[in-house]
Residue, then its C-alpha position, 0 to 999 in steps of 0.5 A: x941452200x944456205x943456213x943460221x944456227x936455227x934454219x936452213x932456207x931453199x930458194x927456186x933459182x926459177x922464180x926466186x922464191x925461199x922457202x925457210x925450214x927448221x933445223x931439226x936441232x941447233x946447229x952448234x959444234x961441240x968443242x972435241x974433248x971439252x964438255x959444254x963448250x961450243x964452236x962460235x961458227x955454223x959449220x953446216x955443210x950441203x950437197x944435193x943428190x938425186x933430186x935432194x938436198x943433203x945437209x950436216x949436223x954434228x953427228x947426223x946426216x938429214x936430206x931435205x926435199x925440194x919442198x922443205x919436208x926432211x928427214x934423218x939418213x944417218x947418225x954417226x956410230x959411237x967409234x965414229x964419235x970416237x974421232x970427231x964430229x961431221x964437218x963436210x959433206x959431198x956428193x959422188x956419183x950415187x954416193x954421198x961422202x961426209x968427213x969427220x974430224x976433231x975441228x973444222x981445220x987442221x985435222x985429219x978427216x975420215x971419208x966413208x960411203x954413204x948410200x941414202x935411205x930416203x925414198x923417190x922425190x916426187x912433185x906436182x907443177x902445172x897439171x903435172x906429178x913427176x918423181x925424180x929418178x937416181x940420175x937426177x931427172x925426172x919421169x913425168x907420172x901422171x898428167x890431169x890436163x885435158x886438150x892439146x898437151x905440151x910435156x915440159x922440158x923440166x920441172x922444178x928445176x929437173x929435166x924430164x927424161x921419161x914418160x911413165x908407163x900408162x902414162x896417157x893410158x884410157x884418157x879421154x879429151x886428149x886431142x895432141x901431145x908434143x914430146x920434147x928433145x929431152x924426153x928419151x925413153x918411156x916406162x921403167x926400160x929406157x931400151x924397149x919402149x914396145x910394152x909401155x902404154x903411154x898413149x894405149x886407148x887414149x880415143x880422142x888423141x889425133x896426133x902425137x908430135x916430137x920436138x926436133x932435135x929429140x935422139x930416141x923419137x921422131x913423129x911422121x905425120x902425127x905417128x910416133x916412131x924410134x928415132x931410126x924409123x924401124x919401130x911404130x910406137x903408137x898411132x894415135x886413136x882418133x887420127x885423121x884418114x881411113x889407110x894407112x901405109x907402113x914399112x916399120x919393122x917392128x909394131x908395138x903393142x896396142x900401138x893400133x888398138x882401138x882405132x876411131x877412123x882407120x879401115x885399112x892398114x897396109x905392112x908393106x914389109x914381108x918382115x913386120x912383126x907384131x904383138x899380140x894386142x897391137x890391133x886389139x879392139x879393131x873389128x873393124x880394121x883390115x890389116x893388109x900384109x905381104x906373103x912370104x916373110x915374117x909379117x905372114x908367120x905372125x898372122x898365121x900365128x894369131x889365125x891358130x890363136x884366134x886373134x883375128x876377126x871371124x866375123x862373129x859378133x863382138x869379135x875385137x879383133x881385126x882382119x888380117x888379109x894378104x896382098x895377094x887377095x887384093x884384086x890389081x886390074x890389068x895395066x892397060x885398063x883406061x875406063x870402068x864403064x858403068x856396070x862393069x863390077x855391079x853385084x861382084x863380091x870383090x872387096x878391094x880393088x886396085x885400078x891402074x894409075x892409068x885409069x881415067x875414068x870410072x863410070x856412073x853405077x860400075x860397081x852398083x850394089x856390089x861388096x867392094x869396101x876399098x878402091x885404089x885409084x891414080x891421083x887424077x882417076x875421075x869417079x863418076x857420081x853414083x859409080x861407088x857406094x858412099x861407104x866405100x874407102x877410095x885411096x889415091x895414089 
């Protein structure tokens, strides 16, 4: 930023552009004391702070947006004209610091505390609107493109740092978003990312990727994670795969709401927690937890506040099921023979690894939904319904 008596120019460092702006008033310096007489030199002073750019007139103080738009933050008191007029300006901390003086040299200066008055920067580039928090970064607002998304490391000349609340939230036509290393906290508190709904009900999303190097988020397989692993933030709606297994601690809220394809969730942690609508809209999902730990006082808690499926029609919610319902067939078993489980109403089934074969028609018009198998278990054609869930493992 650089000026003459009459304007004050931006250029983009990016891309090299300028842009020029009227000053607000003549930049001329009053000779102190002496009616009518000016200084020969332009004695604009600049700083920036926050995502903008202060500059000094005599006895005023104006900021500047990046876009050249500006406004008046501070005009001096009469004592402080008393002394002098602006002939300096510098940015300290969230501060901003201006001296006065009789003339630009030789004379003794006043430093004062100024706190800005302007409100949030804001911007739009590439699809994106951003607002540029106190520290100087920026929060990426809003997004209007649709697809696989890329968040950008910067804009404008800031680093984005944050993901704003409901960023993502109930959009459609967004099939990927990749985070970068810079972006370390979502919503409004940078140490709970548990209620921001960044990517809550966004349906087409199938998978939510994360730059290396990032210190806050780690993606396993398309799952957003904290960085340490203990916490699921998000699943994405429309991810790939009918079961899905966990031992995250925490799970955030919403972080499997609505989900297209996924029939069966397994907390393999008896100390997962979560939140009231984390399963929210998954009637047809069954959540799988271990007894005896925290993960079982949550889902007797959302039992006694009917957040669970009942079987009744438009019910949103899940079921939620102890491992201990899972029928585990005796180790030693090497064949299902055909007929074997046919007109049972045993649901889920867990056969040995050991397992061979599993025969035509073994479990012929039964209710079973979900059958884990080992990696090199033959099923047979015609021994499972098609619409049975058939996990290897």
């Amino acid at each position: 930023m650089k000026s003459d008596s009459l304007n004050f120019y931006l250029r983009d460092m990016r891309t090299g552009d300028t842009v020029s702006r009227p000053l607000p008033a003549r930049a001329a310096w009053p000779v102190f004391g002496k009616q009518y007489s000016y200084w020969g030199g332009n004695y604009c002073s600049f700083t920036a702070l926050n995502g903008r750019f202060y500059f000094t007139l005599p006895a005023e103080i104006w900021s500047a947006s990046s876009s050249g738009e500006t406004e008046s933050v501070y005009k001096l008191t009469d004592d402080e004209l008393a002394s002098g007029y602006v002939y300096g300006i510098v940015a300290d901390g969230n501060a901003l610091y201006y001296n006065i003086g009789e003339q630009a040299y030789n004379c003794t200066f006043v430093r004062q505390s100024l706190q800005p008055q302007s409100g949030p920067v804001t911007g739009e580039r590439d699809g994106f609107a951003y607002e540029v928090l106190p520290d100087g970064t920026a929060s990426i607002t809003d997004c209007t493109l649709s697809g696989s998304i890329t968040i950008p490391k910067t804009l404008d000349g800031y680093t984005v740092t944050n993901l704003a609340s409901k960023l993502f939230y109930g959009k459609s036509n967004i099939t990927s978003v990749t985070i970068p290393a810079s972006v370390t906290s979502f919503g409004t508190d940078p140490a709970d990312n548990s209620w921001d709904y960044v990517f809550s009900y966004c349906y087409d999303l199938t998978r939510i990727n994360v730059e290396t190097g990032n210190p806050s988020f780690r993606s396993v397989d398309g799952v957003l994670f904290s960085k340490d692993g203990k916490t699921l933030i998000h699943y994405p709606c429309s991810r790939v795969g009918a079961v899905y297994h966990t031992q995250a601690q925490t799970i955030c809220c919403t972080a499997f709401a609505s989900s297209q394809n996924l029939k069966f969730l397994f907390l393999d942690s008896p100390g997962t927690r979560w939140y009231t609508y984390t399963f929210y809209n998954d009637p047809a999902l069954t959540v799988f937890y271990m007894p005896g730990g925290q993960a079982e006082q949550k889902a007797n808690a959302d039992r006694a506040s009917g957040h669970v499926q009942d079987g009744k029609s438009g019910n949103p919610w899940c079921s939620l099921e102890s491992t201990a319902s899972l029928c585990t067939l005796p180790a030693g078993l090497q064949v299902i023979a055909s007929e074997a489980f046919a007109g049972t109403e045993i649901p889920w089934i867990i056969a040995p690894a050991g397992c061979t074969r599993i025969e035509k028609g073994a479990f012929a018009n039964s209710d079973l939904a979900y059958l884990q198998v080992g990696k090199n278990t033959i099923i047979e054609g015609g021994a499972l319904a098609d619409t049975v869930v058939v996990e290897r493992k």
